[in-house]
C-alpha positions, 0 to 999 in steps of 0.5 A: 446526528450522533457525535460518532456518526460526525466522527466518521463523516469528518474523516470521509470529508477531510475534516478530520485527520487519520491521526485523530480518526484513529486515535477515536477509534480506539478510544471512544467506546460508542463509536466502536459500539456503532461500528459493530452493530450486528444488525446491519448485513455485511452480506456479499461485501468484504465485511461479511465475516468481520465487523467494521471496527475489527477490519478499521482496528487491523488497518495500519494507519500509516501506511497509504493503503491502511489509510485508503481502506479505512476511508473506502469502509467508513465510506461504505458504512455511512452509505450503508445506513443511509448518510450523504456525504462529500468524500475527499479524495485525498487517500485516493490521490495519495494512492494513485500517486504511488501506482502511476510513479512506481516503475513496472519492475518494483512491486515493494511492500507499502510501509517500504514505500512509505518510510524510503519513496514518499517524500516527507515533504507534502507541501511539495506539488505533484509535479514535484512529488512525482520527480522525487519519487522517481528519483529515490527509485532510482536512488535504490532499485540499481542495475547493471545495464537493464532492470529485470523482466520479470515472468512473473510479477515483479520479487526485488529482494530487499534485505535490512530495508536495502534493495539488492543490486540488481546484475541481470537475468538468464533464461531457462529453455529446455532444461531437464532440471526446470522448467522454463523461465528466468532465473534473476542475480542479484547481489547484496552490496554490502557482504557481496553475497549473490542472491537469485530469484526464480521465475517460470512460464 
């Protein structure tokens, strides 16, 4: 087995970081060659129109879901040329963790997550993770009385990494100038400017 076929299998397996995953793929020239071997067919799957390397060197490393890409496509390339391997399922978990603590009314953007919901503790247990995470949504997703119900899928705005205070929703019925839906306050708490999102059926 090559030393670049090991790489990628290390990764797959948890034996090798993301951190020095990436720093291998950006370095080392065999493993870019490999990863871009025109002669495997990508036909009907997501890397028909790219290569592997290129769609492992767009991911961003350190955010869950670049993480959780780059392991789904190193898993698919091995099992593509024939590899065995025992996938970890630690990108998964991380994954996971964040959809099942997430609150239905905040779809924030991954690097958000990251840098202000994870905890930078991950020796914490899940338990204790999914307490923390709960708590910094509820730390800085605020509402008057209720948070929003959205129509359509949840647009929080968050401005300068700060989600606005959230005051409440009037809905649109019947009305010559929209059609029906809701229309969403909010207001920045720190110029006080109120902002509003629109929503229709």
């Amino acid at each position: 087995m090559s030393d670049e076929i090991q790489i990628l299998k290390d990764f797959v397996e948890g034996k090798l970081s993301d951190k020095n995953f990436e720093q291998q793929l950006y370095t080392n020239l065999e493993l870019e060659k490999l990863l871009s071997d025109p002669s495997i067919n990508w036909q009907g799957t997501y890397l028909q129109n790219t290569s592997p390397f290129l769609y492992l060197a767009e991911q961003d490393y350190k955010s869950t879901t670049g993480r959780l890409n780059a392991h789904g496509t190193i898993k698919l390339f091995l099992s593509t040329i024939g590899i065995e391997i025992t996938p970890s399922t630690k990108y998964t978990d991380e994954y996971d963790l964040i959809l099942r603590t997430s609150p239905r009314y905040v779809a924030a953007e991954a690097s958000f997550i990251e840098k202000y919901i994870l905890p930078r503790d991950k020796k914490l247990s899940k338990s204790d993770q999914k307490q923390y995470i709960k708590q910094r949504y509820t730390e800085l997703f605020k509402y008057l009385t209720k948070p929003p119900e959205w129509v359509q899928n949840p647009n929080w705005p968050i401005k300068d990494n700060k989600p606005l205070f959230f005051l409440g929703q009037i809905e649109i019925k019947n009305c010559d100038l929209f059609d029906d839906g809701c229309v969403y306050l909010f207001v920045d708490q720190e110029t006080g400017a109120i902002e509003s999102v629109k929503q229709f059926y």
